[in-house]
C-alpha positions in Angstrom: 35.3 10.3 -31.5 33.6 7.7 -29.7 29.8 8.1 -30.1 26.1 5.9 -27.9 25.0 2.7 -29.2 21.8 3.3 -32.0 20.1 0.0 -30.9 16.7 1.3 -29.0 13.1 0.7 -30.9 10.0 2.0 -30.0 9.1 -1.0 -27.7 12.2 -0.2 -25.7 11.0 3.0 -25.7 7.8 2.3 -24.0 9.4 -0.5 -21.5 11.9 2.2 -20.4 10.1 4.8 -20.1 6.8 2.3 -18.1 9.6 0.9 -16.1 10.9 4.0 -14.9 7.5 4.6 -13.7 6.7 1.6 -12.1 8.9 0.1 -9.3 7.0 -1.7 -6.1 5.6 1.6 -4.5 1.8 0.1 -5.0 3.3 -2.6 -2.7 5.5 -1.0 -0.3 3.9 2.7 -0.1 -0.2 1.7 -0.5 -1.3 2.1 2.9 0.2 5.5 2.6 -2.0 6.0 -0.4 -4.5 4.8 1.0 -4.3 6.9 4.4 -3.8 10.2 1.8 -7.1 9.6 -0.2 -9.0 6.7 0.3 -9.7 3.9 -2.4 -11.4 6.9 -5.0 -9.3 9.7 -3.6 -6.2 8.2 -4.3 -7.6 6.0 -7.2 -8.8 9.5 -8.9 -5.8 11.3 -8.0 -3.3 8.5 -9.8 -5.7 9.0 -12.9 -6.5 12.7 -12.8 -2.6 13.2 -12.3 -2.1 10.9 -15.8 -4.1 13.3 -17.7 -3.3 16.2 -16.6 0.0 15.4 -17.7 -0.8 14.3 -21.4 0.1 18.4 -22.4 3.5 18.0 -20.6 3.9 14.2 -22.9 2.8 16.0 -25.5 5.7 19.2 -25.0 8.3 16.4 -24.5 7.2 14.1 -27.4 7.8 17.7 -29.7 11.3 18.9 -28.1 12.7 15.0 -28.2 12.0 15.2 -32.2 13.6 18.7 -32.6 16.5 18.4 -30.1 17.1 14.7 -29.2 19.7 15.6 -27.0 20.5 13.5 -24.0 21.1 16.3 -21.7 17.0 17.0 -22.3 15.5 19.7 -19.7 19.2 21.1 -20.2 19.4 21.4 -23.8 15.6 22.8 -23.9 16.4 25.8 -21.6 19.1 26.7 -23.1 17.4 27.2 -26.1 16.0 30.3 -24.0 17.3 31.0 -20.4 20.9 31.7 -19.3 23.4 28.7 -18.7 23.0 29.1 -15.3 19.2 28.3 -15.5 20.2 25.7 -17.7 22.1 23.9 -15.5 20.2 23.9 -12.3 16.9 22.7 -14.5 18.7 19.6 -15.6 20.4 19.2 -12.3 17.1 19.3 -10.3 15.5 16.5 -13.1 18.9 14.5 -12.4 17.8 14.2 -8.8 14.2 13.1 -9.6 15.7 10.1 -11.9 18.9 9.4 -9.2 16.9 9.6 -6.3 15.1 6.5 -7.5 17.9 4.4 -7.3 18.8 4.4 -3.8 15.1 4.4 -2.7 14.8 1.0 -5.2 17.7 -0.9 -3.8 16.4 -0.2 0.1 13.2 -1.5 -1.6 14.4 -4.6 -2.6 16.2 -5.6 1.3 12.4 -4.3 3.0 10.3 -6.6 -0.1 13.0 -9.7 0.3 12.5 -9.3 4.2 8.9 -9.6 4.0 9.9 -13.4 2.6 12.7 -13.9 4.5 12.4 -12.0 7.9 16.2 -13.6 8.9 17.3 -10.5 6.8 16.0 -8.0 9.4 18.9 -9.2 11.7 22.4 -7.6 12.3 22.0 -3.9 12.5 24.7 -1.8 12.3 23.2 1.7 13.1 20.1 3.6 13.1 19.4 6.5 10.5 16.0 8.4 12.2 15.5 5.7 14.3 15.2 3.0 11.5 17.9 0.2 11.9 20.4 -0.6 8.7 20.6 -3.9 8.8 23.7 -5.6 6.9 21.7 -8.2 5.1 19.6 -6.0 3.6 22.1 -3.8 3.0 24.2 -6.1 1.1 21.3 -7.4 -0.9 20.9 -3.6 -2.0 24.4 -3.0 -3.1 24.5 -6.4 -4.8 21.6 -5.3 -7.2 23.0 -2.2 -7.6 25.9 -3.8 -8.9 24.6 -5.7 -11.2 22.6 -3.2 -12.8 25.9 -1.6 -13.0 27.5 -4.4 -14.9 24.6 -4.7 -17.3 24.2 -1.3 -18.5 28.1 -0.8 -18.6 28.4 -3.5 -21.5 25.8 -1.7 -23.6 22.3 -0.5 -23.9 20.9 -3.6 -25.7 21.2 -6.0 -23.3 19.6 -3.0 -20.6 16.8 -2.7 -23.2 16.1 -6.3 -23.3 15.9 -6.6 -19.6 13.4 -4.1 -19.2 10.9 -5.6 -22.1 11.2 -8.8 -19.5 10.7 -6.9 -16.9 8.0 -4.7 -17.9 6.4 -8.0 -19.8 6.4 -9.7 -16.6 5.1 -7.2 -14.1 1.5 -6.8 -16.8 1.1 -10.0 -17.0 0.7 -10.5 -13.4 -0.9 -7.2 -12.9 -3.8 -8.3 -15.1 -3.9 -11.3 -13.1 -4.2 -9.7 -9.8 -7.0 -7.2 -11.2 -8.8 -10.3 -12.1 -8.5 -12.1 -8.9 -10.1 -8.3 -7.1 -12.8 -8.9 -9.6 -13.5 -12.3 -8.5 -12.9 -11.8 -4.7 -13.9 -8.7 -3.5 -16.3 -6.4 -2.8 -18.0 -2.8 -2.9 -18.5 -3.0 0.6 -14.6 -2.9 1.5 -14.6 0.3 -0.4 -16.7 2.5 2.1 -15.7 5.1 3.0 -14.4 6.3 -0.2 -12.0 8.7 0.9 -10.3 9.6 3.6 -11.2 13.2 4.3 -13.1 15.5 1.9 -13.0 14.4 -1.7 -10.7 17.3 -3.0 -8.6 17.3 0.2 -7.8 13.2 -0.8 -7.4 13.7 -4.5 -5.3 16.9 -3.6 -2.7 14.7 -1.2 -2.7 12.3 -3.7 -2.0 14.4 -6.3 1.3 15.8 -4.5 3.3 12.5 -4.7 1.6 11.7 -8.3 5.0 13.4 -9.9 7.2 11.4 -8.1 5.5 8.1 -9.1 4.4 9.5 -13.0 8.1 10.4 -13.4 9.6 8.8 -16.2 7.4 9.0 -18.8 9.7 11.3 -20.1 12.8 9.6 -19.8 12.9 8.6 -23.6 14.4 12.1 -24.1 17.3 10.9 -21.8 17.9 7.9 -24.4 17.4 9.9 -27.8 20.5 9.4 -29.4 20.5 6.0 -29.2 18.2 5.6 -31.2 18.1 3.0 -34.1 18.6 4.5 -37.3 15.4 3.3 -38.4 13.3 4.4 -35.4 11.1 7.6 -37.0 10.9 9.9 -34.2 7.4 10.6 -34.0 7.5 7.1 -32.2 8.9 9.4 -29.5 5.6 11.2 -28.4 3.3 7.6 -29.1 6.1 5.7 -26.8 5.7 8.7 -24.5 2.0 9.2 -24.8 1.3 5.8 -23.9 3.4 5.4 -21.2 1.9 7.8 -19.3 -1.6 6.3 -19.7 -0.6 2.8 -19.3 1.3 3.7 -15.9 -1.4 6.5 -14.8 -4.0 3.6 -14.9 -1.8 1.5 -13.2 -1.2 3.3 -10.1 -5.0 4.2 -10.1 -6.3 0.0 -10.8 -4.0 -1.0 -8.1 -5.2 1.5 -5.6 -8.4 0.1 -6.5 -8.3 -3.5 -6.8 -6.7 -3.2 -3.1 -9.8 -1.1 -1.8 -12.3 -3.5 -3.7 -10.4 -7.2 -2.2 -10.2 -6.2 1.5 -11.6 -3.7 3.6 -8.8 -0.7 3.3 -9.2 0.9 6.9 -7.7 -2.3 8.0 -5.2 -1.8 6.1 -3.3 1.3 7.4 -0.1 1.4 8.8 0.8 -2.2 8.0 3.6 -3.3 6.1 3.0 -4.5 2.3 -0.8 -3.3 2.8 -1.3 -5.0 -1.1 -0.4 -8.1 -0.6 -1.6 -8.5 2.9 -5.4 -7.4 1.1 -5.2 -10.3 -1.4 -4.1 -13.3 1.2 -6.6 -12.2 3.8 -9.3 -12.3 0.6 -8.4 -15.6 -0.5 -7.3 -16.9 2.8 -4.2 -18.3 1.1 -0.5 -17.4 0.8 0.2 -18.0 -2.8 -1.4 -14.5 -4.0 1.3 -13.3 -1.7 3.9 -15.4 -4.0 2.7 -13.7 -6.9 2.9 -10.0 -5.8 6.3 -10.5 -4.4 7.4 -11.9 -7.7 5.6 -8.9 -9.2 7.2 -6.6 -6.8 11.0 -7.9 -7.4 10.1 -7.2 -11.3 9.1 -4.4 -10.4 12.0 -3.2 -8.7 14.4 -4.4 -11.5 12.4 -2.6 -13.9 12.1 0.7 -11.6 15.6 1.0 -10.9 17.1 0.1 -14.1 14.6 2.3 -16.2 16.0 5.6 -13.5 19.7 4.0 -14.0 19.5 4.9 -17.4 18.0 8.2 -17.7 20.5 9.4 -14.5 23.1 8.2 -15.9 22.5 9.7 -19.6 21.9 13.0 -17.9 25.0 13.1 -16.1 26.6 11.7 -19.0 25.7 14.7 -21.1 26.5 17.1 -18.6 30.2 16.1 -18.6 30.0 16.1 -22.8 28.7 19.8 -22.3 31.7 20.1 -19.8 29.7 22.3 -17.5 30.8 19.5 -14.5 34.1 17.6 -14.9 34.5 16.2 -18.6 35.5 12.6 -17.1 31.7 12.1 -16.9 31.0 12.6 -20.5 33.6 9.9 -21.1 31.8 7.0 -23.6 33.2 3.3 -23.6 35.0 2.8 -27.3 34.2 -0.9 -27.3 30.3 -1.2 -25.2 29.5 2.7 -26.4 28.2 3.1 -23.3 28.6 6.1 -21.1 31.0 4.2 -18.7 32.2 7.1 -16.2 28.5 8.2 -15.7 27.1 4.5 -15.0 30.0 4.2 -12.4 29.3 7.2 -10.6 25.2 6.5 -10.4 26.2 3.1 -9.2 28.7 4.6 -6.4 26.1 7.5 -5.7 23.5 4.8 -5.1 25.6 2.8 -2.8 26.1 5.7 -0.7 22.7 6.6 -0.6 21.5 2.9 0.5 23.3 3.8 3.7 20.8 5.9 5.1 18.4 2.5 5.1 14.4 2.9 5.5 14.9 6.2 6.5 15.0 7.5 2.5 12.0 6.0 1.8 8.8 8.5 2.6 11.3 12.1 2.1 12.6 11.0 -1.0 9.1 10.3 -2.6 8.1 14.0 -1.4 11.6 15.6 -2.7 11.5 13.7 -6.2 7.8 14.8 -6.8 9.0 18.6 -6.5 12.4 18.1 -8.4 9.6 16.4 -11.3 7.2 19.3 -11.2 10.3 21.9 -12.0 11.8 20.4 -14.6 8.4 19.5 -16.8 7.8 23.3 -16.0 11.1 24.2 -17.0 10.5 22.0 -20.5 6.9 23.3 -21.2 7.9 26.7 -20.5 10.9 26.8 -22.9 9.2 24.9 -25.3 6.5 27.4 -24.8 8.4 30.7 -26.1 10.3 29.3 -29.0 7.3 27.9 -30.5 4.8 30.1 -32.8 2.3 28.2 -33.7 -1.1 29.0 -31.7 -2.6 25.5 -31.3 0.4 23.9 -29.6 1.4 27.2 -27.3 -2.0 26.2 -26.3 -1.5 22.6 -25.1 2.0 24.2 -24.0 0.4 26.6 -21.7 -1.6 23.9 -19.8 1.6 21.7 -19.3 2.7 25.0 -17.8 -0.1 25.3 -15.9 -0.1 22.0 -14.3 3.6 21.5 -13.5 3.0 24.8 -11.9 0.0 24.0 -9.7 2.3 20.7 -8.5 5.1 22.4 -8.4 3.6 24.6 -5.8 1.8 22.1 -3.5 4.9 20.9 -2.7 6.7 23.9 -1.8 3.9 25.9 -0.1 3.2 25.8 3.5 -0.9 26.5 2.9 -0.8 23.3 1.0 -1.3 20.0 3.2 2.0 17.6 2.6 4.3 20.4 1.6 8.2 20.4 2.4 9.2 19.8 5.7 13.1 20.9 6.9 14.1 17.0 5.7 13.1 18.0 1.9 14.6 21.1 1.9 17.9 19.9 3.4 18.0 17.2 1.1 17.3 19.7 -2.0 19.7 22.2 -0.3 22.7 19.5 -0.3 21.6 18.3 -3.8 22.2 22.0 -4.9 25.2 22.3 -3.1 26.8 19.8 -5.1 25.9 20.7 -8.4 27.5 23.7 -7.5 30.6 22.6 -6.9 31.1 20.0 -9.3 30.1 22.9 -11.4 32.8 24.8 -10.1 35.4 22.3 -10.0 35.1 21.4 -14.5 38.4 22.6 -16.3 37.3 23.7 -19.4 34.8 26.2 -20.5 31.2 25.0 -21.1 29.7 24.7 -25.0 27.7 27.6 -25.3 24.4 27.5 -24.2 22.4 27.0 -27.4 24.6 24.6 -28.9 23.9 21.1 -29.5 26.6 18.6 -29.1 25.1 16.9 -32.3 24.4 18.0 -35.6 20.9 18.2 -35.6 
């Protein structure tokens, strides 16, 4: 029986998990951060949100080295919880990781626009009164495509991309943070926040999920593990992640605020980069975040193209959706069927154009929040000892406290009818592929590997 590829170290570890974090929102998406929180609003809420998340790294970084079981949030409930529970917790964390996809290839048509404004031309039909435009489009489905191809002929040559990638998008990073340092000004940060300080880092905090997710998508990747990787490298790979990506988010919102006055900065198009030419009153800082922000986008949506695809992958292997998805590749040993349908899902999602942008950050947030619940909580009530119930319970506590911001209508920024649609629909089709599988599922607290 065909089994994954063991190639993955603890540097890919890190790279996948930082590059399924960080795609070009602190380009694309800053004035909204900025309009949310302020400079130190949203700066605090990026790295209060990191934090607060260590206990939920740490709950992972413990379940990965007991179970490492692609099927993760899956295969931890239903260590406790029914099947049913079971299978809507990992469906919900599929659509965090998938939704990524679709929002990274509209990405990379509104970033390549912003160079080559030729591409905003031949519309073909408005989704919420945002044109599709066919270059763009095609530009989206030709990445999509690619990343296809590459993970398809085997997980090394998607691991070695992403160290590139990740690589790459530092490196200039540390540049740019220089260049603030050098340029700018406390002036431009004044006023801090936007509204009260709690109500900023409180909106921030809502859409810190969405952004933070991935820290925990080394679980997705477990078995592929080299033999040789000792998996306690899985909560260090994890741990740091999180921080490095946290203080990431929470630098960039910074090093914007501190290079150019931000209140000038709302509502316009690729606020970031905008801030550093009208600092240096030159274009080639410009150069350099757009190079960044392609990077970026590779890493983003390749990082979420594996973890999607391992989760659906496992669902098929557990047979609780059609068992053609838990097909692997004899010769690449790559979960072929899944990768196929990610990449066709993806395609079809690009259709809706600039439109996906803003709901799916707001729906992937929510659909993060559950399933860390979901892991902590499970993780939570088969464990004994008092020490680590105790980190346990504060993972609990703050994927609960996001969890509910989002779906709460006292809460500013909670779910509007677009979210719940979108999570309604997502449901829906869980449920049927769900109903339509052939053969009854494993039972629920067995493995698919000999652990």
């Amino acid at each position: 029986m065909p089994t994954l590829a063991r190639k993955l170290r603890f540097t890919d570890y890190f790279t996948l998990a930082f590059g399924t974090m960080v795609g070009v929102g602190w380009l694309v998406l800053m004035d909204d951060w900025l309009g949310r929180g302020g400079p130190l609003g949203a700066g605090l809420g990026f790295a209060l949100g990191g934090l607060l998340l260590l206990p939920v790294g740490y709950v992972y970084g413990q379940w990965v080295q007991r179970l490492p079981d692609a099927a993760s949030e899956a295969a931890y409930t239903a260590q406790v919880f029914p099947p049913v529970v079971s299978f809507f917790t990992g469906w919900i964390m599929l659509l965090a990781y998938f939704i990524v996809c679709p929002w990274e290839a509209v990405a990379i048509g509104k970033v390549a626009a912003y160079i080559f404004p030729s591409l905003n031309s031949f519309a073909l039909y408005t989704v919420a009164g945002q044109p599709v435009f066919l270059p763009r489009l095609l530009l989206g489905i030709a990445m999509t495509v690619s990343l296809a191809i590459l993970n398809y002929r085997g997980i090394r040559l998607s691991a070695t991309f992403q160290n590139w990638t990740a690589s790459t998008v530092l490196v200039i990073f540390l540049l740019l943070l220089a260049i603030s340092v050098w340029r700018g000004s406390p002036v431009n940060f004044h006023p801090l926040f936007r509204a009260t300080p709690l109500v900023s880092i409180v909106l921030t905090l809502q859409i810190v999920p969405y952004f933070l997710t991935g820290f925990e998508s080394a679980s997705k990747s477990a078995e592929e593990a080299n033999p040789e990787f000792k998996r306690a490298g899985y909560i260090r790979a994890i741990a740091l992640a999180l921080l490095i990506g946290a203080g990431f988010y929470a630098l960039s919102v910074l090093a914007v605020g501190y290079v150019a006055p931000w209140q000038n900065l709302l509502g316009k198009r690729f606020a970031t980069a905008i801030a550093f030419e009208q600092a240096l009153g030159a274009h080639w800082p410009v150069s350099l975040i757009l190079i960044m922000a392609f990077f970026g986008l590779f890493q983003c949506f390749n990082g979420n193209f594996v973890a999607s695809s391992r989760l659906l992958f496992a669902y098929g292997r557990r047979q609780t959706i059609p068992a053609a998805f838990g097909r692997i590749h004899e010769k690449f040993q790559t979960p072929s069927v899944a990768i196929l349908a990610i990449a066709a899902a993806t395609i079809a999602g690009l259709l809706l154009g600039d439109a996906l942008l803003v709901p799916v950050t707001e729906v992937g947030s929510m659909a993060s929040a559950f399933g860390w619940m979901a892991a902590c909580l499970s993780f939570w009530l088969v464990e004994s000892n008092p020490r680590m119930r105790l980190i346990t319970g504060l993972g609990i506590l703050v994927s609960f406290l996001l969890l509910i911001m989002k779906l709460i209508p006292a809460f500013p920024g909670h779910f509007t009818h677009a979210e719940w649609i979108t999570l309604a629909i997502w449901l829906a089709l869980g449920t049927a592929l769900h109903a339509t599988r052939r053969t009854p599922a494993i039972a629920a607290n067995q493995s698919p590997r000999n652990l």
